[in-house]
DOSE-49276 format. One record per residue: residue in three letters; x, z, y of N, C-alpha, C, CB in turn. Coordinates in steps of 0.001 Angstrom, whole numbers, plus 500000, padded with zeros to 6 digits. Glycine has a CB too. Example, Ala and Ser with C-alpha at 12.3 -4.5 7.8 and 13.67 -1.06 7.14 Angstrom:
! DOSE-49276
ALA513190507800494310512300507800495500513200507800496700511308509046495527/SER512850507080497750513670507140498940512900507870500030514084505725499402/
//
This chain:
! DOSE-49276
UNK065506697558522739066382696620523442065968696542524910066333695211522781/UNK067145696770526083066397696627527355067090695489528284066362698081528129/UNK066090694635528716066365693595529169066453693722530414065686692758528826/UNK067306692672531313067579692634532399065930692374533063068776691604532579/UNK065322692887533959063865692556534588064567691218536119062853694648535388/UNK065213691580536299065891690067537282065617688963536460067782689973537606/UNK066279689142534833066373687453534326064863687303533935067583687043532754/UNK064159688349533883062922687981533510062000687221534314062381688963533214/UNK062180687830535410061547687024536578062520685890536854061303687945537967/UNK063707685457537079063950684402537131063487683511536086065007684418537315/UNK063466683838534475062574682909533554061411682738533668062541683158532429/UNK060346683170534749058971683348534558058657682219536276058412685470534458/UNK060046682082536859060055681040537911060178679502537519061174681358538786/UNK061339679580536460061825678437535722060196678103534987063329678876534520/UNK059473678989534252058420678182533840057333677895534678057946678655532817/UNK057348678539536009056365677849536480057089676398537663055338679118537230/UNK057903676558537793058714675146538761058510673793537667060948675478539095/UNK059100674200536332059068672974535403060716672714535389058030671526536065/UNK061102673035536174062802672721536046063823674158536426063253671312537378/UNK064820673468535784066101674896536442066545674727538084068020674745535432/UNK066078673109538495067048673113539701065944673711540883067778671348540088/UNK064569672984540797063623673573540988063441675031541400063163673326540132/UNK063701675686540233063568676958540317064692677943540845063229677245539169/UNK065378677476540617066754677602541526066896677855542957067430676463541460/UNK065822676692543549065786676946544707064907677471545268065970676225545181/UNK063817677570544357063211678721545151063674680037545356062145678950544718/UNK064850680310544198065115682124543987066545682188545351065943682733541628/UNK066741680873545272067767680982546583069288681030546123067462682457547508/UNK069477680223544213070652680534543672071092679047543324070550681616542456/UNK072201678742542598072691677081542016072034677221540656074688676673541826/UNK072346676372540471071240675753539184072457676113538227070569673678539177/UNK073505676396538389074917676947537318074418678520536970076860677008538353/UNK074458678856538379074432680469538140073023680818537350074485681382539751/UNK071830680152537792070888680455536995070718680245535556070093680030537465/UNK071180678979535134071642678447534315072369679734533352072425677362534942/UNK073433680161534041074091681827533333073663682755533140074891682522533806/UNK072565683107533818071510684271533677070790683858532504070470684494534973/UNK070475682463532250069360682704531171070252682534529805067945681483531283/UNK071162682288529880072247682458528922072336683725528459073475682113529420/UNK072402684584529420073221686152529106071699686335528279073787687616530854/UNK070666686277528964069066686715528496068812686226527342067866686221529374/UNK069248685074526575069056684125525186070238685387524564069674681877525245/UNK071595685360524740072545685671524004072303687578524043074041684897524664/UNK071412688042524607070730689573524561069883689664523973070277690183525573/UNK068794688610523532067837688509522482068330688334521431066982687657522581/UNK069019687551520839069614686551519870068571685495519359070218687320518621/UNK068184684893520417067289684158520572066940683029521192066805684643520763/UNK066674682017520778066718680327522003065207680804522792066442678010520796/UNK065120680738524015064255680697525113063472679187525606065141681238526213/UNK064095678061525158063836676759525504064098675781524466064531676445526607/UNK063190674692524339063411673505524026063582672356524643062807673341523485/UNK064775671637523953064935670265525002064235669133525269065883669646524788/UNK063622668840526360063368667484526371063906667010527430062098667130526299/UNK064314665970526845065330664689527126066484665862528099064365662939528315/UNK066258665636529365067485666495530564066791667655530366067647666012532530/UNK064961668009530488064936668721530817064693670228529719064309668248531676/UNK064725671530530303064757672601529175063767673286529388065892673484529050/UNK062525673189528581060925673460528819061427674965527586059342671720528138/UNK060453676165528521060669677412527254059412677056526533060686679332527793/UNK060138678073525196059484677495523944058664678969523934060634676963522400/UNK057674678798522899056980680154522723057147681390523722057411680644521450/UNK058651682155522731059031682826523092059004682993524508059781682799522580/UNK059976682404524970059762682023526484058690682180527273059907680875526660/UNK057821681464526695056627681846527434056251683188527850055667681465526779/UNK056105684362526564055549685266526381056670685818527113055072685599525111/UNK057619685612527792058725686766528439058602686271529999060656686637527727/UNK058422684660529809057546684558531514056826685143531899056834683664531933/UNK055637685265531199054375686043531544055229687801532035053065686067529793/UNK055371687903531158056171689676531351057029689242533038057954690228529460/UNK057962688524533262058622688003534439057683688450535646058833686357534341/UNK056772687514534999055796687116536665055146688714536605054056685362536584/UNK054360689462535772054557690904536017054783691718537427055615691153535298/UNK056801691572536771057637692136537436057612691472538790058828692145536767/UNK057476690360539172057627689686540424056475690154541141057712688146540336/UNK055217690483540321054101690601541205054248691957541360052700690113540730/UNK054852693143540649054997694235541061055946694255542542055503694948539893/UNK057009693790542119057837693729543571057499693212544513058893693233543625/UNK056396692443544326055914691780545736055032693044545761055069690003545828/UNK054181693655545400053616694606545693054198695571546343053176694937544868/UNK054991696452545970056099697360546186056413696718547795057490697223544858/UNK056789695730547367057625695796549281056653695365550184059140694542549707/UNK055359694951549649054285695090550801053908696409551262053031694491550411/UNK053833697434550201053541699274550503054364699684551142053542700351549377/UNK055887698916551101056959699490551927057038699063553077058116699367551481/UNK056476697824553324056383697822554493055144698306555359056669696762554662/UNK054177698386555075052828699198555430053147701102555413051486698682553994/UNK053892701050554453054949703105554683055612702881555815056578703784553271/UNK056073702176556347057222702016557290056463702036558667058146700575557023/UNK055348701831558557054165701277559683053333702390559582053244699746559341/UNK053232703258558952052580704579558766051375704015558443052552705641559977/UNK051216702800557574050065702830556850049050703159555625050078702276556898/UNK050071703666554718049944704105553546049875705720553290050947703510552916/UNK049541706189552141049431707761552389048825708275551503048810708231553531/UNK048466709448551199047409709990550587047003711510551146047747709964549130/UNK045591711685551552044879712395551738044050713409550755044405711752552297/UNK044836714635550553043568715073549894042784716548550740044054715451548172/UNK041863716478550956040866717596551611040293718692551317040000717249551880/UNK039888719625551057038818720396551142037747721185551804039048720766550823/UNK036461720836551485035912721441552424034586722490551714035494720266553474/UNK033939723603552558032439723185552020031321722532552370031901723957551823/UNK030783722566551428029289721638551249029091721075552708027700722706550743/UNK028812721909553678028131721588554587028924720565555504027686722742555163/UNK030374721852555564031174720974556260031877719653555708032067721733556697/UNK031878719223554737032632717875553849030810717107554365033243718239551298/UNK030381717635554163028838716312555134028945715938556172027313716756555543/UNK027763715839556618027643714819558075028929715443559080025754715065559081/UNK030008716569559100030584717043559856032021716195559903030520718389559577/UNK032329715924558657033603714903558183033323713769558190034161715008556903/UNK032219713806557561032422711889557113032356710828557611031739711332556388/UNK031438711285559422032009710196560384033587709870560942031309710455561523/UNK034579710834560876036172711035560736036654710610559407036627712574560925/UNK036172710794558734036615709943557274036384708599557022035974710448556118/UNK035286708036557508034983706711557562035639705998558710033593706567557605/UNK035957706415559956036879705988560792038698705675560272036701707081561832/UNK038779707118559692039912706934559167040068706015557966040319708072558929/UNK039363705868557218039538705231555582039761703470556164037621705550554242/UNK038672703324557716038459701780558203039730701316558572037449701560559481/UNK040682702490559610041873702314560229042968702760559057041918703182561636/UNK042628703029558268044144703129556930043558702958555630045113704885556755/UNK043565701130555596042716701020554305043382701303553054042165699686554151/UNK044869701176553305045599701490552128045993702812551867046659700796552091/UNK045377703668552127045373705289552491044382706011551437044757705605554202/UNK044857706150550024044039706858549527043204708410550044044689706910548569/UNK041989708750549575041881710019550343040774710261549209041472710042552196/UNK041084711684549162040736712856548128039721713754548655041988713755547767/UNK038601713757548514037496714698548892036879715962548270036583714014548967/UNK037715716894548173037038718046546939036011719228548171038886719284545796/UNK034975719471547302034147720380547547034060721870546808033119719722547414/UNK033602722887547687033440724121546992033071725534547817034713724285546283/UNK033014726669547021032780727983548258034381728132548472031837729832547599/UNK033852729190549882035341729285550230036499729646549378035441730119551138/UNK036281730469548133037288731322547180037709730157546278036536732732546234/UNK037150729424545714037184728088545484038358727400546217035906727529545859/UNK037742726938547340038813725847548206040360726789548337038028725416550199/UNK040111728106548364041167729135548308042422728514547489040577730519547583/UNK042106728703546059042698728310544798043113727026544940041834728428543657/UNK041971725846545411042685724484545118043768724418546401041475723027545091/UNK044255725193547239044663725064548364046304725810547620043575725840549706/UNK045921727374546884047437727725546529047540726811545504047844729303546053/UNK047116725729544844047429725680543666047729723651543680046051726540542628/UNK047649723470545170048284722379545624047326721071545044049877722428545103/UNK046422721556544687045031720223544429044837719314545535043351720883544271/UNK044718720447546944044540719560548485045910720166549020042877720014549715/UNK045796719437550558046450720029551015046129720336552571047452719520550661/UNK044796720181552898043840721163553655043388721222553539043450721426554373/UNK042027722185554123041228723231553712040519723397555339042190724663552954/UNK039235722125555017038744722408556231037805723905555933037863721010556809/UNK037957724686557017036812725955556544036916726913557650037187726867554961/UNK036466728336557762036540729411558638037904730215558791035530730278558232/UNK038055730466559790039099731365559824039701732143559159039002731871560361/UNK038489733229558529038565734052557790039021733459556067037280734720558056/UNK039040732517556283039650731775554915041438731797554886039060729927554935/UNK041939731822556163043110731618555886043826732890556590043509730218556301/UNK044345733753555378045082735110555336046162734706555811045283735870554028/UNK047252735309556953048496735258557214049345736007556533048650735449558299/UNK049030736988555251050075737501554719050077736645553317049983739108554653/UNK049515735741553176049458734444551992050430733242552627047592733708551750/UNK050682733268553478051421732010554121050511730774554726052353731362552959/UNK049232730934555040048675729969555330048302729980556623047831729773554582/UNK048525728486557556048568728466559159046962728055558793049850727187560238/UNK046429728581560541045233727869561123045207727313561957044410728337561379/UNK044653726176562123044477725358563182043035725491563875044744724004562707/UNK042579725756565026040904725816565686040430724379565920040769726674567354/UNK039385724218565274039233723271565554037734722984566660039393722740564314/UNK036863724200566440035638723875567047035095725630566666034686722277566243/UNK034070726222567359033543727389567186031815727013566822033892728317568574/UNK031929727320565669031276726832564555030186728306563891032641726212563411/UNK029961728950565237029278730421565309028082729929564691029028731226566905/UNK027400731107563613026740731533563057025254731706563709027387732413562692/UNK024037730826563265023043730967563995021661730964562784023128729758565181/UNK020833731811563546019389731988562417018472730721562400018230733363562944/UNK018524730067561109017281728866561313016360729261560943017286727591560699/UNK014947728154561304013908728634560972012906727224561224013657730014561782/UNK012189726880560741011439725485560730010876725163562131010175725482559649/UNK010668724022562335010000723322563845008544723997563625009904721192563965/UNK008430724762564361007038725444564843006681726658564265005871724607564587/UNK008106727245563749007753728330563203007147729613564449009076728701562340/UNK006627730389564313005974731426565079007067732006565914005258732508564183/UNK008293732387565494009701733315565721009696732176566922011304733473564268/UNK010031730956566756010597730079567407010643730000568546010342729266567159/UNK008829730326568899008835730777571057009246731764571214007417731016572094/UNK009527732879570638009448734180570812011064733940571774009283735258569175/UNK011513734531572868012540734625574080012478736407574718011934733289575493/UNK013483737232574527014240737150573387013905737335572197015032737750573450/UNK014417737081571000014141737753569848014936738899569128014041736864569086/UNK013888739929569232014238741623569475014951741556567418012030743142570008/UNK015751742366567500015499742765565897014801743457565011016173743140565528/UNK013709743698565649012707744285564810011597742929564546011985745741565647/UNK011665741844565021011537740552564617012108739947563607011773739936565409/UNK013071740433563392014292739760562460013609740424560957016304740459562947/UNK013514741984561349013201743086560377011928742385559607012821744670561187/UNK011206742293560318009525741789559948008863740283559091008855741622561481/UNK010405739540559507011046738031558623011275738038557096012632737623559149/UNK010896737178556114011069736328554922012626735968554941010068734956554970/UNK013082736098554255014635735457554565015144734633553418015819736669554805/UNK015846733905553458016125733428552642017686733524552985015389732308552444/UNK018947733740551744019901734543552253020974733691551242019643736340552113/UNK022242733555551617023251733112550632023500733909549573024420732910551178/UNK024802733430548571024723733720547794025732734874547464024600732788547307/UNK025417736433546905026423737308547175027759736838547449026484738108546224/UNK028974737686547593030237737131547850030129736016548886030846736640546580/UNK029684735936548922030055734202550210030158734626551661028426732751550353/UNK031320733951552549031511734808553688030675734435554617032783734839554208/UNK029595733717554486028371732895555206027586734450554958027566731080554263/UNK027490735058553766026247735961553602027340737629553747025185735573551646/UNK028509737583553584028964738641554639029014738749555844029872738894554584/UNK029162737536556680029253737537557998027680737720558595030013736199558434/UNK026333737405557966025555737489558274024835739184557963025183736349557884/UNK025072739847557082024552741136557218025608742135557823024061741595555871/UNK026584741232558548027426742182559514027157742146560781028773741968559509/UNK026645741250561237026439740979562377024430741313562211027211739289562757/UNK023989741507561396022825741843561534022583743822561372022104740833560405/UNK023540744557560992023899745845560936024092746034562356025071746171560031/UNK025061745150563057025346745195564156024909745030565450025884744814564064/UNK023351744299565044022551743730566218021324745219566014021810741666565895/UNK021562745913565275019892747208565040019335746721563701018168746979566524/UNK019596745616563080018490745663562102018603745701560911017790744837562162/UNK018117747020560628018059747910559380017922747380558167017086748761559416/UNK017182746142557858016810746008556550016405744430556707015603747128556032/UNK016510743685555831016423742238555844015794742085554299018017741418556163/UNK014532741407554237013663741151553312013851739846552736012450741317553787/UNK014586739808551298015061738731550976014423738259549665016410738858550971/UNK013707736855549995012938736621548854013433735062547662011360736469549616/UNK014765735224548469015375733715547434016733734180548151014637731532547817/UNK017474733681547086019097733253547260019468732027546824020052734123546529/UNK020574731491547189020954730705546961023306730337547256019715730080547669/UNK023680729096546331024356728601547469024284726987547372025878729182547512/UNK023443726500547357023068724892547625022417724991549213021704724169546288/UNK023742724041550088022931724419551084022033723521551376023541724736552114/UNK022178721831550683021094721480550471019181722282550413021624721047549484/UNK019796722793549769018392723743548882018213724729549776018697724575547187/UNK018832725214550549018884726047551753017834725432552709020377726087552411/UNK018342724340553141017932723731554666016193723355553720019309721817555517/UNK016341722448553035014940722182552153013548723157552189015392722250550621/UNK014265724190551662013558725523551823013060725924552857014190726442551577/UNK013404726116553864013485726617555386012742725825556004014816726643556095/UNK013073724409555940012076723695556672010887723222555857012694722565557309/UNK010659723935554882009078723727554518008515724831554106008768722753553450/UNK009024726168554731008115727172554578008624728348555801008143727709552909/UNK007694729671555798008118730204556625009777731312556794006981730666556761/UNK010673730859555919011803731952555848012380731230556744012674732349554480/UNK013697732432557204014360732031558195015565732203557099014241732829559698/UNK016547731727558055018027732030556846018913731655558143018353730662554977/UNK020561731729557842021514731585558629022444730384558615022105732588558495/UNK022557729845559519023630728896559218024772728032560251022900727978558579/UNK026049727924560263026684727812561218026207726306561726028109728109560898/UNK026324726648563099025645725902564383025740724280564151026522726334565921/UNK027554724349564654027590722868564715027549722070563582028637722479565311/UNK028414722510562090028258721911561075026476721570560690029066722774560116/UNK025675722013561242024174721984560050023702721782561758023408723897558617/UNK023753721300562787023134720384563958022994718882563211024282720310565493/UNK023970718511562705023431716742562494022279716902560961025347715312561964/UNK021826718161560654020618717592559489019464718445560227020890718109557445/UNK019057718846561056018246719610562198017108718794561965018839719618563865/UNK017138717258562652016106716253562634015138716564563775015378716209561253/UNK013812716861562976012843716883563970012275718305563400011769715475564048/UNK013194718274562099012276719415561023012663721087561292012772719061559115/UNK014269720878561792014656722705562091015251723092563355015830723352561031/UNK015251724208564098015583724449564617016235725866565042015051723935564864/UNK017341726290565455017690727458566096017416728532566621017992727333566581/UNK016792729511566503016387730583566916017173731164568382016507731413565730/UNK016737731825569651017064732277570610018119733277570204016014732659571288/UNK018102733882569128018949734759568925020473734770568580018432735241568221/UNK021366735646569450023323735620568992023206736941569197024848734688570125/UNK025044737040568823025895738084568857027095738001568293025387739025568410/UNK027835738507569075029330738497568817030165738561567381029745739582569508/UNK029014739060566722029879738815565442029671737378564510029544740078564464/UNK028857736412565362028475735245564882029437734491565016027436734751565359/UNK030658735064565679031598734169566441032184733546564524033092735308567875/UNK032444732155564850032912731508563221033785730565563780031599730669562066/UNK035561730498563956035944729463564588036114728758563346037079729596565563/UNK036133727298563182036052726249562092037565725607562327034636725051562301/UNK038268725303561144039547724763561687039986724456560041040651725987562796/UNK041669723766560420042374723215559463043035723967558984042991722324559700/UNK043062724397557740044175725634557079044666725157556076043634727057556583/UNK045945724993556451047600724703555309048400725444554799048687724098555785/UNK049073725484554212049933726248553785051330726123555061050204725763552167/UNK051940727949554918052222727386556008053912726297555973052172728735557021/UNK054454726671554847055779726043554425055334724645553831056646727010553263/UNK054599723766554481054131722844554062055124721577554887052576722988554257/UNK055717720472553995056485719434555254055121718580556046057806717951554333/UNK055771718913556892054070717741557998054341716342557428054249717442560505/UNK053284716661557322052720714957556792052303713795558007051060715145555802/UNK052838712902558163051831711422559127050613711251558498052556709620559063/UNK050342711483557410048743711550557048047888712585557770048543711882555520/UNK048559713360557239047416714506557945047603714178559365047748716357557672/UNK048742714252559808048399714293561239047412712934561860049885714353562013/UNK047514712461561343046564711007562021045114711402561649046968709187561160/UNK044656711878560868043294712582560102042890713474561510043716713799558363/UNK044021714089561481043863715944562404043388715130563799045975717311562764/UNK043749713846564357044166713682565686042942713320566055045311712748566037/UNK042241712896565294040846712223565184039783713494565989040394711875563238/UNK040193714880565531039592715419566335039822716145566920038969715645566150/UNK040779715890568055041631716076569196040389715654570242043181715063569203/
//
């Protein structure tokens, strides 16, 4: 049986006013017409809604239990047209992201916490992963960006890039490691290094033995892998391996404990940016997210 949700909430007013005329005026109607609504609502149940006392018509049981359901509906619609009006104001939304490890850390989450403060009613979705990973949740509409490297987003897949920062590829190595004074550092330095190296497939540990083919040096001595870059940086700064890692994302966990090696090259170049799909409708979410780091 489906009931009118209007008369419901008008019965769930009537029981909390105490009267029809009462309640009447709060809904902004005559005490006749309301009066007819709860008529049609009794004669759709086949059911009395109220008992009399003396003038006035107090609901009985029943009644009650269909007020309660009423007020519900009233508190949904008051809900509803508060979101609509906060949508209308570009306050509402939903965000969902992807990034990796490094970059969904200290690189986002001061922009995420800005944003979450300025759009509190703005859900937002944080997924993590390697790049082939964020790949999939990206065709497969989980997020709907994909903070990451360039090289993540193929133009014969349909996916745009946005630059956001050059996020080049640099050798770490612990505060006081020996390498560390060394100006320049030759690659037969590099050769003579402990390394500690990502994890096959990952374009962090392709981009790094390409650009190390490319700088002279023949052979790289690798005594751990990994892809926790947690467990990466950990490593590094408490022993002597060096390992690779892009610049600006892994500057805010540096501390006092790691530091950068003198050494580049052109194939370190890593621009960092926003990658969408490219038949995607623009969103006011994203764009207010994106503007943040404008």
């Amino acid at each position: 049986m489906k009931l009118d949700p209007k008369h419901l909430a008008q019965l769930s007013v009537i029981a909390e006013a105490g009267s029809f005329q009462t309640a009447a005026d709060r809904l902004g109607l005559t005490q006749p017409a309301l009066s007819r609504n709860m008529k049609a609502l009794e004669t759709r149940l086949g059911a009395t809604l109220f008992n009399r006392d003396g003038r006035r018509s107090v609901p009985n049981a029943l009644g009650l239990r269909l007020a309660r359901n009423g007020q519900a509906i009233r508190l949904a619609e008051e809900q509803a047209a508060i979101l609509a009006d906060q949508s209308a104001q570009g306050a509402v939304g939903e965000l969902r992201i992807g990034a990796p490890p490094i970059v969904a850390g200290r690189f986002l989450s001061g922009a995420l916490s800005r944003f979450i403060c300025e759009n509190p009613n703005c859900v937002v979705e944080m997924r993590t992963g390697l790049v082939h990973e964020l790949r999939v949740m990206l065709e497969r509409g989980q997020v709907e960006i994909v903070f990451g490297p360039e090289s993540l987003a193929d133009s014969s897949d349909r996916l745009d890039f946005l630059p956001l920062i050059d996020d080049r590829v640099g050798i770490l190595c612990r505060v006081g490691h020996p390498l560390a004074a060394k100006k320049p550092v030759q690659p037969s330095d590099l050769e003579a290094q402990v390394w500690l190296a990502h994890s096959r497939g990952s374009l962090l540990r392709q981009q790094t033995e390409a650009a190390m083919i490319a700088s002279g040096v023949k052979s790289m001595h690798i005594v751990c892998e990994t892809d926790s870059i947690r467990s990466a940086l950990e490593i590094v700064a408490q022993t002597d391996l060096i390992s690779t890692m892009p610049r600006a994302t892994t500057e805010p966990y540096l501390e006092d404990r790691l530091e950068f090696l003198g050494f580049d090259h052109p194939r370190f170049y890593r621009p960092l940016g926003c990658i969408r799909k490219a038949d995607a409708p623009t969103n006011s979410v994203e764009s207010r997210f994106l503007a943040l780091f404008a």
